[in-house]
PALOVEX-317362 format. One line per 4 residues: number of its first residue (from 1); their letters; for each residue x, y, z of N, C-alpha, C. Coordinates in Angstrom, 1 decimal. Layout:
<sites>
NUM) A) X:Y:Z:X:Y:Z:X:Y:Z; ...
</sites>
This chain:
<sites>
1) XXXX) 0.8:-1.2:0.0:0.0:0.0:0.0:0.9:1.2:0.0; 0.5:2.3:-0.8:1.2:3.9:-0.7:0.8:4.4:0.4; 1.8:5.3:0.9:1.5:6.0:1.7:1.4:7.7:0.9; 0.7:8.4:1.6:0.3:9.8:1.4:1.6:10.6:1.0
5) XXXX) 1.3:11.7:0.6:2.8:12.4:0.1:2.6:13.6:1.4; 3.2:13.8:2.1:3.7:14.9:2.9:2.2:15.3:3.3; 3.0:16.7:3.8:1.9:17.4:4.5:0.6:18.1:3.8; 1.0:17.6:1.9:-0.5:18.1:1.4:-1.2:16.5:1.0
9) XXXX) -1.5:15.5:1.8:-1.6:14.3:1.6:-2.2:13.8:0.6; -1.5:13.8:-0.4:-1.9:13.7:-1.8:-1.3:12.1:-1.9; -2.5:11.5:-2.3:-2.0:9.7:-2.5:-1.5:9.8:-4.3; -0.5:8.6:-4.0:0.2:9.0:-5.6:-0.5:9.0:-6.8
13) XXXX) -1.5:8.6:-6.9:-2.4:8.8:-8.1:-2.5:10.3:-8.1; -3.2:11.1:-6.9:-3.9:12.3:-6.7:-2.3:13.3:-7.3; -1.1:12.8:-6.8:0.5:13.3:-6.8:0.4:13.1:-8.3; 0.0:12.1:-8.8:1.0:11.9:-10.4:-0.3:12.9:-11.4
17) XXXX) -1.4:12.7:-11.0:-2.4:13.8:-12.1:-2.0:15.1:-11.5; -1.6:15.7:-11.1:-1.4:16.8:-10.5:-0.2:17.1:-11.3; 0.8:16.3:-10.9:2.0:16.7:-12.0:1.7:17.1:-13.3; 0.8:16.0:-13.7:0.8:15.8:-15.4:-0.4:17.1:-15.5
21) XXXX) -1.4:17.9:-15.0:-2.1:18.8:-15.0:-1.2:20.5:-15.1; 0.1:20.1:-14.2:0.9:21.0:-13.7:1.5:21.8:-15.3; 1.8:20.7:-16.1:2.5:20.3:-17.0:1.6:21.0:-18.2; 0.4:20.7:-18.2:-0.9:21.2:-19.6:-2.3:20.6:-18.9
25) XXXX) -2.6:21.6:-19.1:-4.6:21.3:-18.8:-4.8:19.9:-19.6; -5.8:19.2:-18.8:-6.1:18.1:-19.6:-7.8:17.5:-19.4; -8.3:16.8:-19.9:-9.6:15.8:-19.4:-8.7:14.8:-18.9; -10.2:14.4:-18.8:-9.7:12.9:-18.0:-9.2:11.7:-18.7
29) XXXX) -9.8:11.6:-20.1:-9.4:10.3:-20.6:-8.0:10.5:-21.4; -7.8:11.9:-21.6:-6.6:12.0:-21.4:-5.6:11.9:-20.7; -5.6:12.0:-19.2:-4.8:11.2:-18.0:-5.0:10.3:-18.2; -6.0:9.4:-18.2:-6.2:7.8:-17.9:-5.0:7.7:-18.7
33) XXXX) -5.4:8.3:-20.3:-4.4:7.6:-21.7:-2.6:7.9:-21.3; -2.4:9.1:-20.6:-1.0:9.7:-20.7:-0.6:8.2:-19.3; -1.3:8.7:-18.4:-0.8:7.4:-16.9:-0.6:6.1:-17.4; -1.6:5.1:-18.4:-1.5:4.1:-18.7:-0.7:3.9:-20.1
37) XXXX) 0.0:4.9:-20.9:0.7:4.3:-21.8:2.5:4.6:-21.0; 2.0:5.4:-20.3:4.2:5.3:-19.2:4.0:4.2:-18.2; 2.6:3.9:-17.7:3.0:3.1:-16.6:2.1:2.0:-16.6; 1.3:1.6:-17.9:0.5:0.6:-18.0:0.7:-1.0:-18.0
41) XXXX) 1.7:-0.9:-18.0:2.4:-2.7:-17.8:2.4:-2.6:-15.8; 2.7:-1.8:-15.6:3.2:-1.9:-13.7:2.1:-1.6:-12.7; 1.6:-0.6:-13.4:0.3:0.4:-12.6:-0.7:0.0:-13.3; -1.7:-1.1:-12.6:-3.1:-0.9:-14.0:-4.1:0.1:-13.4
45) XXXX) -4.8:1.0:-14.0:-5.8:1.8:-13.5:-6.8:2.0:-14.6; -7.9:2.2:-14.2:-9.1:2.1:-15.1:-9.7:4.2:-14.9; -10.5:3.9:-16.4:-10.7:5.7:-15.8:-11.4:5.8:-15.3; -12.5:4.7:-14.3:-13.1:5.3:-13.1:-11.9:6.2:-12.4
49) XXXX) -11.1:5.1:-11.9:-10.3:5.3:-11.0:-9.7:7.0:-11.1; -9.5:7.5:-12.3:-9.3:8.5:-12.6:-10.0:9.9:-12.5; -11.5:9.4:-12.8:-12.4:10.3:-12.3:-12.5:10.6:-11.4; -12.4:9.5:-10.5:-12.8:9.6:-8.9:-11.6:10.4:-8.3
53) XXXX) -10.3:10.5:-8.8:-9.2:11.2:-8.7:-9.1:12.5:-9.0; -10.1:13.1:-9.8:-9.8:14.0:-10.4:-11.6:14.5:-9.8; -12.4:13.9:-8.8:-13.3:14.5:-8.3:-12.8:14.8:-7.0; -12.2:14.0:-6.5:-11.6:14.2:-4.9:-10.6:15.4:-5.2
57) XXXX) -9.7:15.8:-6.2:-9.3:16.9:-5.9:-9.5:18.2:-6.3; -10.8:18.1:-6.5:-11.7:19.3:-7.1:-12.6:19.6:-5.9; -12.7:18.7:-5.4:-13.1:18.7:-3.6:-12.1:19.4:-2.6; -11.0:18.8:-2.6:-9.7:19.9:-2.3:-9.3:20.8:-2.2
61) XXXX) -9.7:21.5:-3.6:-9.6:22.5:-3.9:-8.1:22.4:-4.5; -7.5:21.8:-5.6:-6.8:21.5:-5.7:-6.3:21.3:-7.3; -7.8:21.4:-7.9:-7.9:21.5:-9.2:-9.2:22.3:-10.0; -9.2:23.0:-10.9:-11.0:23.6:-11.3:-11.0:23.0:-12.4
65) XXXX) -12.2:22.7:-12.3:-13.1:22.8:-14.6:-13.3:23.2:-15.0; -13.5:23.3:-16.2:-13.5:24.2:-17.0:-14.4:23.5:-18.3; -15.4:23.6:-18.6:-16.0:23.2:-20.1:-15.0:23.6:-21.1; -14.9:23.1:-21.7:-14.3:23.6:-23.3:-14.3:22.7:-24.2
69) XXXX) -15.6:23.4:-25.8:-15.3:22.0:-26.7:-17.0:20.8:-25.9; -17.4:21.2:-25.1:-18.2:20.0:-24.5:-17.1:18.8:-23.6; -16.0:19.3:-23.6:-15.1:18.0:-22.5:-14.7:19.3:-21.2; -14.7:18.5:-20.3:-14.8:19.2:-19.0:-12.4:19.4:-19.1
73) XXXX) -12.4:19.9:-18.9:-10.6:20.4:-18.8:-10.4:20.8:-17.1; -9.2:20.4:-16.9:-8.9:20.0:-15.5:-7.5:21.1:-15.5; -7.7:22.0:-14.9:-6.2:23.1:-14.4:-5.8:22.5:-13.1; -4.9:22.5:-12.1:-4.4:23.1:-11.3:-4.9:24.8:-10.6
77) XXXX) -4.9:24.8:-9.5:-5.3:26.1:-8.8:-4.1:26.6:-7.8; -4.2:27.5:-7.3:-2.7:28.0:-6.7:-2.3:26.9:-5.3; -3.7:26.7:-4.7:-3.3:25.6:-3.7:-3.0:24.3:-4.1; -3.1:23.9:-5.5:-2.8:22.6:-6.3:-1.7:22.4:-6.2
81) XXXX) -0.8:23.6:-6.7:0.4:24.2:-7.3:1.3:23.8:-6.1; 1.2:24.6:-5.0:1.9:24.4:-3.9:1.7:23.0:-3.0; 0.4:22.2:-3.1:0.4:20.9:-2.9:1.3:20.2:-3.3; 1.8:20.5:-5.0:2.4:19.8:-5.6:3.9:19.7:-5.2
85) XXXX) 4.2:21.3:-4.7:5.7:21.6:-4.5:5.9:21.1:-3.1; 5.1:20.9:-2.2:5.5:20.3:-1.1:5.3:18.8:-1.1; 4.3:18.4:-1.9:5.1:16.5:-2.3:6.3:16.6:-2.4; 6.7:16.9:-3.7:7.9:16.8:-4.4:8.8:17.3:-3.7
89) XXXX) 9.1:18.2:-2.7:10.1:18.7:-1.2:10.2:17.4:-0.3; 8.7:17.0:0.0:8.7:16.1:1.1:9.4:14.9:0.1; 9.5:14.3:-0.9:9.4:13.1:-1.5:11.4:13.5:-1.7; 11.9:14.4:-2.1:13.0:14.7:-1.6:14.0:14.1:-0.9
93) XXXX) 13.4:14.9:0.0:13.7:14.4:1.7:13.8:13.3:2.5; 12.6:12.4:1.2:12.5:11.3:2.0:13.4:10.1:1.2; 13.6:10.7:0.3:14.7:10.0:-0.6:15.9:10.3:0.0; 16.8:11.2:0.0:17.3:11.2:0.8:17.8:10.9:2.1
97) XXXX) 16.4:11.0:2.7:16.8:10.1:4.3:17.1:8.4:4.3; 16.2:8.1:3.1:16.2:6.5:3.0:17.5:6.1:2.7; 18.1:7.0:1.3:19.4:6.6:0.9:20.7:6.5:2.0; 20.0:7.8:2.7:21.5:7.5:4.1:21.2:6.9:4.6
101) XXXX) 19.8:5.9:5.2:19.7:4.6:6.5:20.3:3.5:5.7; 19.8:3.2:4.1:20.0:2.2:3.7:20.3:2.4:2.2; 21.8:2.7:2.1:22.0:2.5:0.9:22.5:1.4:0.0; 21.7:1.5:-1.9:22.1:0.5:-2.1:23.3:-0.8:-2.0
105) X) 23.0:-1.8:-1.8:24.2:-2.9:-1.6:24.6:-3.2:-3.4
</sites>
């Protein structure tokens, strides 16, 4: 099981759309499509799973929609933004710490 990313507890699904949103506005079956063609052999995810990811962080406050075209488009919001920067600090950090208790043999 994953654990939460830092102190904006973003589980790594919620961590990795956020990146790739960070990156260019997108829909959703566009995430499903971008997550499952880098990581579809290791990670299986379906696009519920994705919706429901990209509803919880619109709950957050973490991401807005936007109509456009009739497909709903997913930004990042300034508190998204900085969620994101403090995973990626905390996930740092924790690389780091891991590497000095136990590095590779």
């Amino acid at each position: 099981m994953w654990c939460c990313c830092g102190p904006s507890n973003l589980s790594p699904v919620q961590f990795l759309v956020l990146l790739l949103l960070n990156k260019k506005p997108a829909h959703g079956y566009e995430l499903f499509k971008l997550i499952n063609d880098e990581f579809g052999e290791k990670w299986k995810l379906n696009p519920g799973g994705i919706y429901k990811t990209l509803a919880k962080l619109v709950e957050k406050g973490y991401i807005e929609e936007k109509k456009i075209e009739g497909k709903t488009i997913y930004n990042p919001t300034l508190s998204g933004s900085e969620a994101l920067g403090q995973c990626i600090e905390w996930s740092e950090d924790w690389i780091k710490f891991t590497r000095s208790c136990c590095p590779p043999s």
